[in-house]
N, CA, C and O atoms as CSV, one atom per row, in Angstrom:
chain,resi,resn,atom,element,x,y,z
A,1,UNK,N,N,83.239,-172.381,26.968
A,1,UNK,CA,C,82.083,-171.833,26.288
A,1,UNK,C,C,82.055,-170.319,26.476
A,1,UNK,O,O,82.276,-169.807,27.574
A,2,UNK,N,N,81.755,-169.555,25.283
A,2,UNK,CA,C,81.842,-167.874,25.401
A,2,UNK,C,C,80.897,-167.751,25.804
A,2,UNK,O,O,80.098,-168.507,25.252
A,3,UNK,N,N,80.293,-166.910,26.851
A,3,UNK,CA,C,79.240,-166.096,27.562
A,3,UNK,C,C,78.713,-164.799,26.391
A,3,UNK,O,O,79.267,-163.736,26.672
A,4,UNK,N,N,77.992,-164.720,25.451
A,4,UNK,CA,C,77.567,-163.641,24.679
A,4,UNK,C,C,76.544,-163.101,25.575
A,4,UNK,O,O,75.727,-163.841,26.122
A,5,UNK,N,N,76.570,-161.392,25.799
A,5,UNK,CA,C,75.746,-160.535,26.580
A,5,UNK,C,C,75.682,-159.917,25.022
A,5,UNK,O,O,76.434,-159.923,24.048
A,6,UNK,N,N,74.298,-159.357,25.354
A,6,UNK,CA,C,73.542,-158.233,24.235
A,6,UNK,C,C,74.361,-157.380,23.820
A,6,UNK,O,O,74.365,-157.026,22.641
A,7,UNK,N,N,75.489,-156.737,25.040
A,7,UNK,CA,C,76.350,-155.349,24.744
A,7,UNK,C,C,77.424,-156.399,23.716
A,7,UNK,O,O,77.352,-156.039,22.541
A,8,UNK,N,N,78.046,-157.179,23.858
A,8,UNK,CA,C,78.540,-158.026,22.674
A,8,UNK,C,C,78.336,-158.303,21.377
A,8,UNK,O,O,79.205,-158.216,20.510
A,9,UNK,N,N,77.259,-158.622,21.213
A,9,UNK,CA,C,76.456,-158.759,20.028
A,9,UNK,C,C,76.081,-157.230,19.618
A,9,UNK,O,O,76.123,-157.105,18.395
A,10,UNK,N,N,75.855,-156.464,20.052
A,10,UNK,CA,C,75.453,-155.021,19.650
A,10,UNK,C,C,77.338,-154.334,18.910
A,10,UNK,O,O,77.597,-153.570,17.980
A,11,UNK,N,N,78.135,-155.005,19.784
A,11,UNK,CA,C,79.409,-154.579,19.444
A,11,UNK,C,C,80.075,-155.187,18.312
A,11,UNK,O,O,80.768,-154.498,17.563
A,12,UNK,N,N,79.905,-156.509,18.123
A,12,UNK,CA,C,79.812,-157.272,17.123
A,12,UNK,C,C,79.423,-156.890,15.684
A,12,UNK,O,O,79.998,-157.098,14.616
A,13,UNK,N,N,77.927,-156.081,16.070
A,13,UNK,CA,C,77.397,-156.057,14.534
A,13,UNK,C,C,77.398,-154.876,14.178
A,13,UNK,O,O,76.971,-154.524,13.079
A,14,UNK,N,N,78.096,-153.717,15.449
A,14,UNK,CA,C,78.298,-152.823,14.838
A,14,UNK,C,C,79.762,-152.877,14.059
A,14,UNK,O,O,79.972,-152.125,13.107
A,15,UNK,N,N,80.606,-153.672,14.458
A,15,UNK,CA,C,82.104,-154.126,13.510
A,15,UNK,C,C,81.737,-154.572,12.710
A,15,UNK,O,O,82.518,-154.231,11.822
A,16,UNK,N,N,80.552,-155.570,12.016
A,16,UNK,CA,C,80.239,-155.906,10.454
A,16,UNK,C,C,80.206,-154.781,9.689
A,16,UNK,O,O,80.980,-154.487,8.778
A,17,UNK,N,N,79.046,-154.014,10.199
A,17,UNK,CA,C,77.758,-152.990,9.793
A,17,UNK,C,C,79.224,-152.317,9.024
A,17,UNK,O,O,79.434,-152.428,7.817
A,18,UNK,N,N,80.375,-151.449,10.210
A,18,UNK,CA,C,81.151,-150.223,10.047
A,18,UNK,C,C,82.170,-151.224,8.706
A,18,UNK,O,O,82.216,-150.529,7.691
A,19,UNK,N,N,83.076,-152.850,8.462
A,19,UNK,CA,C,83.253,-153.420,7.863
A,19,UNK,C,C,82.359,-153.626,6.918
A,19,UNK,O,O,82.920,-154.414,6.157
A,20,UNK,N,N,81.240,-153.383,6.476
A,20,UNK,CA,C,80.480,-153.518,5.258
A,20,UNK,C,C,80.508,-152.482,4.293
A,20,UNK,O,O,80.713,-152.565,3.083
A,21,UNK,N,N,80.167,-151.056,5.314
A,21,UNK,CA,C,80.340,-150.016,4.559
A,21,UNK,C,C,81.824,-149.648,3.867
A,21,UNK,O,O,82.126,-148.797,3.031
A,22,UNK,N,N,82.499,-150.503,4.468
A,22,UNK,CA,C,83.828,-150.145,4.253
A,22,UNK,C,C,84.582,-150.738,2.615
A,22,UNK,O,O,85.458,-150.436,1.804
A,23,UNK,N,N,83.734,-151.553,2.825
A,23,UNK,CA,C,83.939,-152.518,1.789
A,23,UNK,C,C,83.212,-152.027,0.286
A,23,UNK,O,O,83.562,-151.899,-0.887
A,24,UNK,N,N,81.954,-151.839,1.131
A,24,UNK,CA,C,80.921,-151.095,-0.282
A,24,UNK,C,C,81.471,-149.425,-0.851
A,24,UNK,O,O,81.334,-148.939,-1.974
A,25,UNK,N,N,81.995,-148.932,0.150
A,25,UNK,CA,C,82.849,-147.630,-0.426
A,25,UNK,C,C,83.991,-147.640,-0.997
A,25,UNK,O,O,84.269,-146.680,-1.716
A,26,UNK,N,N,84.730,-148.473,-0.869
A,26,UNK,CA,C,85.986,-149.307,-1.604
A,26,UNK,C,C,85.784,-149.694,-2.993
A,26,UNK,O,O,86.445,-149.180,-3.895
A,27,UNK,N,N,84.840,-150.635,-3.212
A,27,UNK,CA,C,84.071,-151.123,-4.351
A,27,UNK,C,C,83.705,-150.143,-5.165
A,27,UNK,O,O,84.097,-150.005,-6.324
A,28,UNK,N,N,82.576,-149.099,-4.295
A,28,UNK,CA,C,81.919,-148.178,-5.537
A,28,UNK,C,C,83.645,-147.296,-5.555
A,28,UNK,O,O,84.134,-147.705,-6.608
A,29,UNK,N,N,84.502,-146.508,-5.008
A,29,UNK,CA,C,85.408,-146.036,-5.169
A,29,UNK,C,C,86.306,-146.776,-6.683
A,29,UNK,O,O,86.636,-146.200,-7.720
A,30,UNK,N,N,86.490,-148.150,-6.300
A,30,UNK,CA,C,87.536,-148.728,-7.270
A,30,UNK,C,C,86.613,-148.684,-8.852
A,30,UNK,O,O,87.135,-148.366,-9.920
A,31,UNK,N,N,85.388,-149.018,-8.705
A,31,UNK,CA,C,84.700,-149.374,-9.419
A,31,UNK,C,C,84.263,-147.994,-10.784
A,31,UNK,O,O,83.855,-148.209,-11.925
A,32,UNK,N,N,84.534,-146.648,-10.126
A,32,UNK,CA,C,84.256,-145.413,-10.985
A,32,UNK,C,C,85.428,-144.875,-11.079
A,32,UNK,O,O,85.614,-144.405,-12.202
A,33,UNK,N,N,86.368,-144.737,-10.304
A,33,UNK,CA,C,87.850,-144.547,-10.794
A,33,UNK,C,C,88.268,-145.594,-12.242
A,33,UNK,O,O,88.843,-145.224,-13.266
A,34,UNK,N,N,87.859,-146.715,-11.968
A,34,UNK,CA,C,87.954,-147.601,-13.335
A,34,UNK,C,C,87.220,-146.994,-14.393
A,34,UNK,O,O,87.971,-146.687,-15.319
A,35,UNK,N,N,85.937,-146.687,-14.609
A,35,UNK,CA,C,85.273,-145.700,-15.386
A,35,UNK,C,C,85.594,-144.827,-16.234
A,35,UNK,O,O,85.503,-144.659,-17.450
A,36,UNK,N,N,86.386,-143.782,-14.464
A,36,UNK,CA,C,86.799,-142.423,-15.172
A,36,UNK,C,C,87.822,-142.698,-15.737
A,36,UNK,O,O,87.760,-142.340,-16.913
A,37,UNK,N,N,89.328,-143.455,-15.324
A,37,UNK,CA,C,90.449,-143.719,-16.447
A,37,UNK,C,C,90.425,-144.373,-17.193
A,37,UNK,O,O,91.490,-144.593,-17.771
A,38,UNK,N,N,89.358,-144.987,-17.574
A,38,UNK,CA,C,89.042,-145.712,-19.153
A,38,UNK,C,C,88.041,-144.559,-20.370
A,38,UNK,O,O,87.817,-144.753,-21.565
A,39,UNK,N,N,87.697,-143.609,-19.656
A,39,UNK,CA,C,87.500,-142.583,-20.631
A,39,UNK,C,C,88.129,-141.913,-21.319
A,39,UNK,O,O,88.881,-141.174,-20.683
A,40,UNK,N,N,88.193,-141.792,-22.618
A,40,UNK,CA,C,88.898,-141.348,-23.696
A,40,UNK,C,C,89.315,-139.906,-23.242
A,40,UNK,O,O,88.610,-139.384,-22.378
A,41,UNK,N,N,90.321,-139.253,-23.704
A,41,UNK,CA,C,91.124,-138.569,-23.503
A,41,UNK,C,C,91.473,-137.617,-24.313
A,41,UNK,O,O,92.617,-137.875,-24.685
A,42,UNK,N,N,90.976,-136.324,-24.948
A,42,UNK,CA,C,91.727,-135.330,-25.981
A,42,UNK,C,C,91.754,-134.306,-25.430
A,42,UNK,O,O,92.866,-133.777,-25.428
A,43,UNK,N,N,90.727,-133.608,-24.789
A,43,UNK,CA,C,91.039,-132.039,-23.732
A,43,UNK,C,C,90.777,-132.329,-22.336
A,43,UNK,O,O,91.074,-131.623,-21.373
A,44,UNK,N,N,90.264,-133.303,-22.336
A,44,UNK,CA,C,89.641,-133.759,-20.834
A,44,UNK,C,C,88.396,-133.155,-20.308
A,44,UNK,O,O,87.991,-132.778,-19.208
A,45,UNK,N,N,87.868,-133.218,-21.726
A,45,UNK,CA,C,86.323,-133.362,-21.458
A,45,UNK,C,C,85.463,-134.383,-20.504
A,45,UNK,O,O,85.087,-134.551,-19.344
A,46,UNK,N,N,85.423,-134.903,-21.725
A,46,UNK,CA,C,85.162,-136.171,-20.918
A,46,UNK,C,C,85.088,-137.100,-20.020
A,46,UNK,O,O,84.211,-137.820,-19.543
A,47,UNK,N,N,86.514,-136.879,-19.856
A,47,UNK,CA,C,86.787,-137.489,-18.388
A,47,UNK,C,C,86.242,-136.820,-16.968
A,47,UNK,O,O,85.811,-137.271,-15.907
A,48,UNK,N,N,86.468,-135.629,-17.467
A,48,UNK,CA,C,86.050,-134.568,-16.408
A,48,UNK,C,C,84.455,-134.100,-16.100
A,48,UNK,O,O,84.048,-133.342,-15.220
A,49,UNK,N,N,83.587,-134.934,-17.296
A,49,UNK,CA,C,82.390,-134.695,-17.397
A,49,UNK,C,C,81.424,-136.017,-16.170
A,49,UNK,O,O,80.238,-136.321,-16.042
A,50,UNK,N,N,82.617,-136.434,-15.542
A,50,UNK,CA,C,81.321,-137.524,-14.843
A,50,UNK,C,C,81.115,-136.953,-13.425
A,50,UNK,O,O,82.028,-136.351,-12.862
A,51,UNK,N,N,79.784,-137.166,-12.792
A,51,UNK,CA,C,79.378,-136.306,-11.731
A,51,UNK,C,C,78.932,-137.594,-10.511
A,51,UNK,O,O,78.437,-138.669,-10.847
A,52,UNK,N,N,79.178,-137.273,-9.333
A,52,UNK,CA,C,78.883,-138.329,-8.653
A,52,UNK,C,C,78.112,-138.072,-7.211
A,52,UNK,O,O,78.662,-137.337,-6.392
A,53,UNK,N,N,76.647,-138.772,-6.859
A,53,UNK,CA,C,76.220,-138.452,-5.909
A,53,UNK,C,C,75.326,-139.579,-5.231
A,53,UNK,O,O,74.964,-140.566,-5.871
A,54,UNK,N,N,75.003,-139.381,-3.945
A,54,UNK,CA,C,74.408,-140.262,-3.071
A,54,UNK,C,C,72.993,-139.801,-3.209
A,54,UNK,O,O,72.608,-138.655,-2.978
A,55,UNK,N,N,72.098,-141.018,-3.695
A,55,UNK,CA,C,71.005,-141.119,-3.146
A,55,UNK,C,C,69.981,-140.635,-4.296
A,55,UNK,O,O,68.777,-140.878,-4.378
A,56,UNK,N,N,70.844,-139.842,-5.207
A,56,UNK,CA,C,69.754,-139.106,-6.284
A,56,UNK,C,C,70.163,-139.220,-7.526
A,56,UNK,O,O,71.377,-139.416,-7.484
A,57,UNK,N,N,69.779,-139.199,-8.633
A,57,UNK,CA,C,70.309,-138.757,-9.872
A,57,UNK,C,C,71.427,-137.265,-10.062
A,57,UNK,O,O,70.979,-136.122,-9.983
A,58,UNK,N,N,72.800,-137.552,-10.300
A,58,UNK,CA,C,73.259,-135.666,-10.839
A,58,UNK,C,C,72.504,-135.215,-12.395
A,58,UNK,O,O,72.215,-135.866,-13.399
A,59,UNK,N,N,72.401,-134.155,-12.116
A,59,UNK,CA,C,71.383,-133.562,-13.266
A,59,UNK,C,C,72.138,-132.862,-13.506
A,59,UNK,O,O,72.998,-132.825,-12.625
A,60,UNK,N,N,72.419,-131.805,-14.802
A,60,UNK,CA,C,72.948,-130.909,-15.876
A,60,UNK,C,C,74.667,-131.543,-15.760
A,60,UNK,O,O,75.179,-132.580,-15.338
A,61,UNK,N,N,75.017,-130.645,-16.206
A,61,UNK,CA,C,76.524,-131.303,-17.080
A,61,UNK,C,C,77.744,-130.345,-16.240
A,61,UNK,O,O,77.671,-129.174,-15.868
A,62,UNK,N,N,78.848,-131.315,-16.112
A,62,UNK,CA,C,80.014,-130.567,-15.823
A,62,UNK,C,C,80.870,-130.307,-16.201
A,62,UNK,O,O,81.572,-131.160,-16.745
A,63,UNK,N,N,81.336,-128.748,-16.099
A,63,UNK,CA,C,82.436,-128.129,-17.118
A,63,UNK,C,C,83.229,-128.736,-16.770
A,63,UNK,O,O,83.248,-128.486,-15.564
A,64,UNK,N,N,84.103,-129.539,-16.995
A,64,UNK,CA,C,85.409,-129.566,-16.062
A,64,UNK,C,C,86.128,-130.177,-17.017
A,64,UNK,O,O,85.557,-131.039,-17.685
A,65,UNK,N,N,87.835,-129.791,-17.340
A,65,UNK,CA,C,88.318,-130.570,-18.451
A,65,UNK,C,C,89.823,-131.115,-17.519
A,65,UNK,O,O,90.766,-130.421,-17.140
A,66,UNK,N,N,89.620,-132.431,-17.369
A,66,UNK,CA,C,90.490,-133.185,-16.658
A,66,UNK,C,C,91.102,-133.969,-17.115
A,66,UNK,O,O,90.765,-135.142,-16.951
A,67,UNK,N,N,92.282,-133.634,-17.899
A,67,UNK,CA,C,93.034,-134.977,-18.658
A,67,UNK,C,C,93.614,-136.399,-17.732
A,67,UNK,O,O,93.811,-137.546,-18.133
A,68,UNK,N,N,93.744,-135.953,-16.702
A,68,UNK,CA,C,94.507,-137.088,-15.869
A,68,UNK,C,C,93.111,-137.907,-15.038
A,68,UNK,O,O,93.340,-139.012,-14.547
A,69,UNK,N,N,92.144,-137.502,-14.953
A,69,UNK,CA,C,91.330,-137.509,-14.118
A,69,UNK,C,C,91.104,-137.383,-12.465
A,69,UNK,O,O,90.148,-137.780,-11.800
A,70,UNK,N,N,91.981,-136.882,-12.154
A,70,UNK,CA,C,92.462,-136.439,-10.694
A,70,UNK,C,C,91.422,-135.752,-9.939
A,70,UNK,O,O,90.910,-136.131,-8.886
A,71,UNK,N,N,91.191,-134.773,-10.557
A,71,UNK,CA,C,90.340,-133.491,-10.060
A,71,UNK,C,C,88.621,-134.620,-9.997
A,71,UNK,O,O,87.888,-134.543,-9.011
A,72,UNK,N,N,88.346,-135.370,-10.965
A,72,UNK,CA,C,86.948,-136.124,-10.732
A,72,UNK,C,C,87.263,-137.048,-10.203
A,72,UNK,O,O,86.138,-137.543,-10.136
A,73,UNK,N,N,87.961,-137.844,-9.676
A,73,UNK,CA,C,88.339,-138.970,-9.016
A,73,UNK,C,C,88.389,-138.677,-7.301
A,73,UNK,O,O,88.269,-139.404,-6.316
A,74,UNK,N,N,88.616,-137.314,-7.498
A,74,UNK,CA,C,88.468,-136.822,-5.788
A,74,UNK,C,C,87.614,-136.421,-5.292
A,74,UNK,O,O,87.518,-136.395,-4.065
A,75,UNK,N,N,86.297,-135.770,-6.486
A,75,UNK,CA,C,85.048,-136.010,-6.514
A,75,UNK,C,C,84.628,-137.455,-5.674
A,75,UNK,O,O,84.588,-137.554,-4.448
A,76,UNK,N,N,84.444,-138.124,-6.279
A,76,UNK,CA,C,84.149,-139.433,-6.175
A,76,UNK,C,C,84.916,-139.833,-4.695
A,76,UNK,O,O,84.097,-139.888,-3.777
A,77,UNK,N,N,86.107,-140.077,-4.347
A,77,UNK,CA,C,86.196,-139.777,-3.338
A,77,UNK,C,C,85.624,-139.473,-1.979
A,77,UNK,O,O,85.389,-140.259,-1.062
A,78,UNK,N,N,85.417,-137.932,-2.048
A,78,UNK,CA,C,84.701,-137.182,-1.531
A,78,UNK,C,C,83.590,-137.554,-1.234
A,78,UNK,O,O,83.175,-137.541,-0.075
A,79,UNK,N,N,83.044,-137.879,-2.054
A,79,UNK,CA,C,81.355,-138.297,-2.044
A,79,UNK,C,C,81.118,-139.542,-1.292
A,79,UNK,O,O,80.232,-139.646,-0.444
A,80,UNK,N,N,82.152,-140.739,-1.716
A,80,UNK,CA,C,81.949,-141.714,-1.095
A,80,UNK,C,C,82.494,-142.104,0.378
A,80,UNK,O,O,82.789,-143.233,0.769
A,81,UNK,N,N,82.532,-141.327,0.838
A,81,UNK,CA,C,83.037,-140.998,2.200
A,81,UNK,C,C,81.868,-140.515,3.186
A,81,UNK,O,O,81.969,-140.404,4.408
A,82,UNK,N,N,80.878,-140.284,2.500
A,82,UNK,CA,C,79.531,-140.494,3.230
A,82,UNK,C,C,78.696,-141.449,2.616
A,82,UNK,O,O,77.470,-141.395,2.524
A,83,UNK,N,N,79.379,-142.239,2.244
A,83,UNK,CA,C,78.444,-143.975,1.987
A,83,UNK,C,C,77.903,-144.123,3.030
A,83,UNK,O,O,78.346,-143.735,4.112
A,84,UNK,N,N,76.579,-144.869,2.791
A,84,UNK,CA,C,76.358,-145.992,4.235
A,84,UNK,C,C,75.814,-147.177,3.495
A,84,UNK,O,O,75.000,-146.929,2.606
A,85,UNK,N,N,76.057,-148.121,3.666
A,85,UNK,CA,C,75.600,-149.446,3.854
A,85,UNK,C,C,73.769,-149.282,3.480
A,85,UNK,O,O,72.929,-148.810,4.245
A,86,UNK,N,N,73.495,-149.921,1.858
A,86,UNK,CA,C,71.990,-149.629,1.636
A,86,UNK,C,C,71.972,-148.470,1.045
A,86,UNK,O,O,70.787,-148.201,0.847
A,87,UNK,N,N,72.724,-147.535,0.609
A,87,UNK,CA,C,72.166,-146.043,0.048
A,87,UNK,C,C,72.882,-146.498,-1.528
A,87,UNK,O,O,73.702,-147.362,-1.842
A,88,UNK,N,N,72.198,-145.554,-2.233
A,88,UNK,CA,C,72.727,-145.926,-3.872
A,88,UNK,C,C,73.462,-145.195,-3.883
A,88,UNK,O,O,73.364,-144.484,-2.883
A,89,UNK,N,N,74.486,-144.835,-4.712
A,89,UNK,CA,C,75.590,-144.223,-5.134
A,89,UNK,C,C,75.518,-143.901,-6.774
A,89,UNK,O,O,75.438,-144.916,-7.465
A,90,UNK,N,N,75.531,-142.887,-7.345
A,90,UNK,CA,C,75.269,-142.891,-8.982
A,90,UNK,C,C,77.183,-142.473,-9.588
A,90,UNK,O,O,77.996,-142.177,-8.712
A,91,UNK,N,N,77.498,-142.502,-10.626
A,91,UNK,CA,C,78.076,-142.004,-11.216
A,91,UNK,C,C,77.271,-141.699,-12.560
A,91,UNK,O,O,76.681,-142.656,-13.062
A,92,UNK,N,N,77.183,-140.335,-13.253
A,92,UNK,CA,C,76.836,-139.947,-14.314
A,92,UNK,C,C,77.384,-139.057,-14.816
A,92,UNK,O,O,77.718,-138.170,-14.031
A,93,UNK,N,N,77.698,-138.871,-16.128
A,93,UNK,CA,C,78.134,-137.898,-17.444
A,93,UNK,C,C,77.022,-137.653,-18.301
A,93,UNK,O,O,76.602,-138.539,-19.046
A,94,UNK,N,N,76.366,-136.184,-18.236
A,94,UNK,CA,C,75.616,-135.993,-19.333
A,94,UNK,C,C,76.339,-135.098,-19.996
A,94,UNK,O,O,76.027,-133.916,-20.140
A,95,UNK,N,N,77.562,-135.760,-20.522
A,95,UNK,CA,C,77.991,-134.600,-21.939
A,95,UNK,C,C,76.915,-135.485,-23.137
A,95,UNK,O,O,76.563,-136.655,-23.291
A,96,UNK,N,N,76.740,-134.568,-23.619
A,96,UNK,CA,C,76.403,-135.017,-24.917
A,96,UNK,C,C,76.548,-136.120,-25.440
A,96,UNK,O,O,75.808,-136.917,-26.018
A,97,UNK,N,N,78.110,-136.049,-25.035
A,97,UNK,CA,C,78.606,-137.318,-26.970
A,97,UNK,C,C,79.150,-138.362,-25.933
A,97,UNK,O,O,79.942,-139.107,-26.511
A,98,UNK,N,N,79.027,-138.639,-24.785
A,98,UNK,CA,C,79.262,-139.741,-23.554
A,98,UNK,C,C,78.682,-141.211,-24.526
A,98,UNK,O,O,79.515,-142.099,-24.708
A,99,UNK,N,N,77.759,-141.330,-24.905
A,99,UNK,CA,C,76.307,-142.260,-25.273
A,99,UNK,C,C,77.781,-142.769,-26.178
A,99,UNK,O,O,78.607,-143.606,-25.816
A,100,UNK,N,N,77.768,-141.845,-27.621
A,100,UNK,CA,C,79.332,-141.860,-28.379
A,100,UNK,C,C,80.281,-142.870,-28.143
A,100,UNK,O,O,80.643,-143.753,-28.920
A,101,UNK,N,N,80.678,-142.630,-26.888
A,101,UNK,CA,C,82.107,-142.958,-26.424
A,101,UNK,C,C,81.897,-144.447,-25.941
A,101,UNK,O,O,82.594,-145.430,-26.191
A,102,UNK,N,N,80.954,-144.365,-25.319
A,102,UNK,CA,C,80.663,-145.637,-24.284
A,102,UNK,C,C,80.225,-146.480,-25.121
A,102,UNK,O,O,79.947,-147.558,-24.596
A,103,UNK,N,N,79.969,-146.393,-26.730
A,103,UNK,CA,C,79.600,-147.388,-27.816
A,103,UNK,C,C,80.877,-147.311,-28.609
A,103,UNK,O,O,80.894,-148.132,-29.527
A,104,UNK,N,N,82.015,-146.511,-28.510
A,104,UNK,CA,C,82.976,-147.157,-29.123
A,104,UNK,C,C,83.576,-146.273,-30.428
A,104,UNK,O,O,84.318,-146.772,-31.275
A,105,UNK,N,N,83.118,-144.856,-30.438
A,105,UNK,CA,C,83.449,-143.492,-30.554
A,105,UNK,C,C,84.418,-143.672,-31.000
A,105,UNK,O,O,84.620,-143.848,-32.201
A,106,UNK,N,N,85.617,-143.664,-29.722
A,106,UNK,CA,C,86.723,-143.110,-29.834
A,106,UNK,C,C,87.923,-144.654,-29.869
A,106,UNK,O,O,87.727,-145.617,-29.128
A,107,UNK,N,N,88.929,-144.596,-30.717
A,107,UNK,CA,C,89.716,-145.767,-30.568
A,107,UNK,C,C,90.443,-145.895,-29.629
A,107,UNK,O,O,91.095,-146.931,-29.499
A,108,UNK,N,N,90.537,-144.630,-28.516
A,108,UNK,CA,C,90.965,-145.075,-27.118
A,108,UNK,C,C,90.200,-146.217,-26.415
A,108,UNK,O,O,90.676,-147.245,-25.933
A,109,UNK,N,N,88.683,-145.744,-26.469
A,109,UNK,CA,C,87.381,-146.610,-25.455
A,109,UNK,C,C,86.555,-147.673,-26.619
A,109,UNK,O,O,85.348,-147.874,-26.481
A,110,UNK,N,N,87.314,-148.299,-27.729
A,110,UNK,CA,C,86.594,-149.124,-28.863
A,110,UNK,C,C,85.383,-149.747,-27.893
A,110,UNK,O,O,84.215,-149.691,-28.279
A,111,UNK,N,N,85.734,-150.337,-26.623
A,111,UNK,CA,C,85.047,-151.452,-26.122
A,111,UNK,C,C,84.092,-150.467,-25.143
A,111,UNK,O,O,82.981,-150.967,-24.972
A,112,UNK,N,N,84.279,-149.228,-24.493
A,112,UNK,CA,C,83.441,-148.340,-23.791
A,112,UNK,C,C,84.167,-148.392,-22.800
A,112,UNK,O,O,85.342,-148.753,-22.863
A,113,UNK,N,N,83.556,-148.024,-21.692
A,113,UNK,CA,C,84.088,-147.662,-20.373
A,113,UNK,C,C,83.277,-148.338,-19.530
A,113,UNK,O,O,83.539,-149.448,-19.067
A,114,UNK,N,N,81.794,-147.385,-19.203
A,114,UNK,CA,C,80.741,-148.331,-17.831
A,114,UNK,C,C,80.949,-149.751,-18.451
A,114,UNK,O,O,81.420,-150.476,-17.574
A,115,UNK,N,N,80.808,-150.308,-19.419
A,115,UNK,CA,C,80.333,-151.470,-19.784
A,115,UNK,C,C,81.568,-152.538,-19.495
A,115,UNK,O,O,81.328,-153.605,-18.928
A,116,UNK,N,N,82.948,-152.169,-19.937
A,116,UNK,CA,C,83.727,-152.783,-19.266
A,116,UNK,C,C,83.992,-152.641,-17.605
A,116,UNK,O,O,84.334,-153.437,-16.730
A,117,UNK,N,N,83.760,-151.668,-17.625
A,117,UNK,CA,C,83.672,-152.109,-15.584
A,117,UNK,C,C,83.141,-152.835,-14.940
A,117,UNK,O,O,83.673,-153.467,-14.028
A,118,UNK,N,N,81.480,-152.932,-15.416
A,118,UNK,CA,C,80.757,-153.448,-15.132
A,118,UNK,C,C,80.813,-155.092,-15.335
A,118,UNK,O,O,80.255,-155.823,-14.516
A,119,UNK,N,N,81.732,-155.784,-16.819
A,119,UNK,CA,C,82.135,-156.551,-16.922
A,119,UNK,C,C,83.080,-157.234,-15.919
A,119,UNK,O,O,82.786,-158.411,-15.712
A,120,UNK,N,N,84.244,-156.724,-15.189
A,120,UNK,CA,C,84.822,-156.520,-14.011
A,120,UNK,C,C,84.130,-156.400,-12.748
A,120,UNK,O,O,84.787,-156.399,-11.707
A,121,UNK,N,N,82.618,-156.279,-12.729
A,121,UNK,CA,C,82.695,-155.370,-11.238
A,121,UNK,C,C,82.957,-156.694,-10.169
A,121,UNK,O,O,83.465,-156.376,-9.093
A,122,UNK,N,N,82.675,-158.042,-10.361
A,122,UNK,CA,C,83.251,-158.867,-9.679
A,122,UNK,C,C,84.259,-159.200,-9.037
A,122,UNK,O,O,84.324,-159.681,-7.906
A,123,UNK,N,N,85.627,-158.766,-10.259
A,123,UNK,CA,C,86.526,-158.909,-10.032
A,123,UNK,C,C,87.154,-157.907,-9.257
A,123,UNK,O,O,88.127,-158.211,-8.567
A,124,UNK,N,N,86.555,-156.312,-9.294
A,124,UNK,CA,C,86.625,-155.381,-8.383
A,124,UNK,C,C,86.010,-156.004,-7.112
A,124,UNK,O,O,86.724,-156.738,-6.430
A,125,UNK,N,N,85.012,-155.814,-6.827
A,125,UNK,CA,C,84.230,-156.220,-5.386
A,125,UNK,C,C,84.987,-157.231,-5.078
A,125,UNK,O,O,85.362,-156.940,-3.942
A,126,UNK,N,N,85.562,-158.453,-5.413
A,126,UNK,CA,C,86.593,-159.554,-4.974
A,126,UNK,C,C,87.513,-158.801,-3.980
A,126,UNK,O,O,87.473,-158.688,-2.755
A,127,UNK,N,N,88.691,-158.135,-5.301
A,127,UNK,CA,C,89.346,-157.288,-4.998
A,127,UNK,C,C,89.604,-156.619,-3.773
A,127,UNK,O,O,90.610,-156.647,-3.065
A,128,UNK,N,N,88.543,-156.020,-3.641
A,128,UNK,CA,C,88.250,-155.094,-2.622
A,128,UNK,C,C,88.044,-155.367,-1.523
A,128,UNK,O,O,88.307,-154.573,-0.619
A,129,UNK,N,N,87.441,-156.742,-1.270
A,129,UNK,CA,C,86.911,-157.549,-0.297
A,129,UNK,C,C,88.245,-157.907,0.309
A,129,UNK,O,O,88.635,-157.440,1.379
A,130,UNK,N,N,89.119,-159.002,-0.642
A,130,UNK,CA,C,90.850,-159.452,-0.358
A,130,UNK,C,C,91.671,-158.429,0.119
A,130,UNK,O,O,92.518,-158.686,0.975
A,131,UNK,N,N,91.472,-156.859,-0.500
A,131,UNK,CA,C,92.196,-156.250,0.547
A,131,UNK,C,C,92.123,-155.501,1.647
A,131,UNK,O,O,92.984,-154.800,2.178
A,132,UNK,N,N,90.566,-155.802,2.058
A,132,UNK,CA,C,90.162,-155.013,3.414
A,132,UNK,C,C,90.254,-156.097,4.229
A,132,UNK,O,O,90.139,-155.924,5.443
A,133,UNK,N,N,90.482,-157.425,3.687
A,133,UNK,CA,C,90.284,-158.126,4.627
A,133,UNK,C,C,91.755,-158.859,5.449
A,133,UNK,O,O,91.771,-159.783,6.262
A,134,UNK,N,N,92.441,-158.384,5.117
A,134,UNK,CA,C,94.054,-158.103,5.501
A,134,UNK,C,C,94.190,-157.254,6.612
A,134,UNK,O,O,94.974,-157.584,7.502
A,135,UNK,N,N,93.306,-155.823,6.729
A,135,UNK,CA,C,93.824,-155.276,7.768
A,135,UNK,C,C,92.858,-155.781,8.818
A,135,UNK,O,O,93.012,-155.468,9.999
């Protein structure tokens, strides 16, 4: 029979807690990288127009023209590297003609972008779950 002391259980749930967040930053990570490379593609507007932050709405618009999406993907990144477990996470694009795209604009994104992710996000969060849970 295991003897559980408090310092155990405190050690315990801090390995979920630090494994949860780990998981939920993985998720929102896989989950807006999917986003940003399903956004249509001609100067790299667009792609480069999504903004990402903890806890609040991003407000006004970003210049940024990123054909590969690299440069916003490390954004995102970045950001989600101060996840915690319980805090919201936004991704947003206020270009203009985003609304456009994400209804099917462009014959790159016929089907949109958030909306197919979001269709997926299961299969992401699965995902994500199967491969954190390997190491």
């Amino acid at each position: 029979m295991t003897n559980y002391t408090f310092e155990n259980l405190d050690e315990w749930t801090n390995k979920i807690e630090d494994r949860l967040e780990t998981v939920f930053r993985k998720i929102s990570l896989d989950a807006f990288t999917e986003v940003i490379l399903k956004t249509p593609v001609d100067r790299g507007r667009a792609r480069g127009s999504w903004d990402v932050s903890i806890g609040r709405v991003p407000t006004g618009a970003v210049e940024l023209n990123d054909k590969t999406g690299t440069a916003t993907i490390g954004k995102v990144q970045a950001e989600v590297l101060g996840l915690k477990s319980g805090q919201t996470i936004y991704l947003i694009s206020n270009l203009a003609y985003i609304r456009k795209l994400e209804e099917g604009w462009s014959g790159q994104a016929p089907n949109g972008m958030v909306k197919l992710t979001v269709q997926r996000f299961q299969k992401i969060a699965d995902a994500a779950t199967r491969e954190l849970s390997k190491g």
